[in-house]
Every structure is written in C-alpha cells, then in structure tokens.
C-alpha positions in Angstrom: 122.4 129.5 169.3 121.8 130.6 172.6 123.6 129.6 175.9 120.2 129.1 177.2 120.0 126.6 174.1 123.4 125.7 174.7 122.3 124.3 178.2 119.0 122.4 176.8 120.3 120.7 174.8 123.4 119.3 177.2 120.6 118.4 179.7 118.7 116.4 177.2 121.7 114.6 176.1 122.3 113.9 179.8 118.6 113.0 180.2 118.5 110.5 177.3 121.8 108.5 178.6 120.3 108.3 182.0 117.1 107.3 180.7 118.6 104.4 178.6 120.9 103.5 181.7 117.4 103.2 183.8 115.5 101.2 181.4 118.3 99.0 180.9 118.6 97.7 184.5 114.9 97.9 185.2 114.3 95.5 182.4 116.7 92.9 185.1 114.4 93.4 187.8 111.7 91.3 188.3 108.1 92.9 188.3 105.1 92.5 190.5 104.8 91.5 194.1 105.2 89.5 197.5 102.6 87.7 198.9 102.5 85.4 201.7 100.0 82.4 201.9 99.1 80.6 204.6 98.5 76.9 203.6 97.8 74.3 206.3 99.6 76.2 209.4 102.7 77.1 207.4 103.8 80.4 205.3 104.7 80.4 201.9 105.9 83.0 199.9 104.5 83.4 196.2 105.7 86.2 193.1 102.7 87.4 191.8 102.9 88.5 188.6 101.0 89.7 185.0 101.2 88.0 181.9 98.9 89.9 179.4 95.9 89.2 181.3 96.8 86.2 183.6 98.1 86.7 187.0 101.2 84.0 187.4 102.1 83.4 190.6 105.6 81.9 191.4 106.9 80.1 194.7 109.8 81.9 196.6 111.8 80.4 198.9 111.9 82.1 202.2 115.3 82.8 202.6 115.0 84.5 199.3 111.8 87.2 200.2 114.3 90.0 201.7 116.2 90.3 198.7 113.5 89.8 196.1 111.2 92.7 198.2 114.5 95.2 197.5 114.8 94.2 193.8 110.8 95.2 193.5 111.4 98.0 195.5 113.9 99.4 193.3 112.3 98.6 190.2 109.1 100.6 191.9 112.1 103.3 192.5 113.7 103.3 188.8 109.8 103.0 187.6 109.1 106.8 189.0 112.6 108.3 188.2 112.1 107.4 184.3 108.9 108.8 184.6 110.1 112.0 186.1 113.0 112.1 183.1 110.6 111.5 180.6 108.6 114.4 182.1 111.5 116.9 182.0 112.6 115.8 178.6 108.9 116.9 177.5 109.5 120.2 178.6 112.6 120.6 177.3 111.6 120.2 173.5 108.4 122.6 174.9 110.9 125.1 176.1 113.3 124.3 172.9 110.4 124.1 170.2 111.8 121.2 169.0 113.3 118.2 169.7 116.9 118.6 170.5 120.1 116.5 168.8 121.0 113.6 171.1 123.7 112.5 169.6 
C-alpha cells in the first residue's frame, strides 16, 4: 500500500468517528424553529416543528427563547458539517476505489 493510501485511509477513520460524534449530539438537539405570536397585545413564543407531515407547534417560555435559538443554531451548524464529512468521505473511496477499513 501506498503512503498516499496510508493517509486515506487514516482520514476516513478520523472522518467516520467525527461523523458518529456529530450525529450523536445532533440527535439531543431539538429541530425546527422560533416563532413569536402575538395574541391579544402579548408575545408568545411557540417551537414549530415537523412530524411526518404535521407541523407541531410547542409553547416556550420566554426566559427560555435565547437558549433554545442557540441549541437550533447549532444543530443548523452540526447539520452542515456532517454534510461536508459525508461529502469528503465520498471522495475518499472515489480517490481510493473502494471503501476503506474503518475499523
């Protein structure tokens, strides 16, 4: 084998831990988004949400928006950064010609 190999195959090892790392603590995060509604001259905060096809929508506290906005925001974050492993993990096996042994 190669050192070129060699390399591949260490960065595809590395790829696939990350990648499990990711999914694991974007499956914590909650999905979906913020919304405000204003009902009667007052401001509530609603989750909105899919289910299959349904859009749920669940009240949040205001005290609680901040902190729930940075959790989506990182999920949104985590979201494109398996996306972008994923896509490097494709060209690796292109660039291999096969798919290399994570062990």
């Amino acid at each position: 084998m190669s050192v070129l190999e060699d390399v591949l195959e260490e960065e595809y090892v590395r790829s696939s831990r990350l990648l499990g790392l990711m999914e694991q603590e974007i499956s914590l995060l909650p999905k979906g988004s913020v919304r405000m509604r204003n009902i009667k001259g007052h401001e509530y905060f609603y989750l909105n949400y899919r289910v299959g096809d349904k859009v749920k929508s669940d009240y949040v506290p205001a005290t609680e928006v901040d902190e729930l906005q940075a959790k989506i925001e990182r999920r949104r974050t985590l979201a494109a950064a398996i996306r972008e492993q994923k896509q490097s993990q494709k060209l690796i096996i292109r660039a291999l010609g096969r798919v290399p042994n994570a062990d």
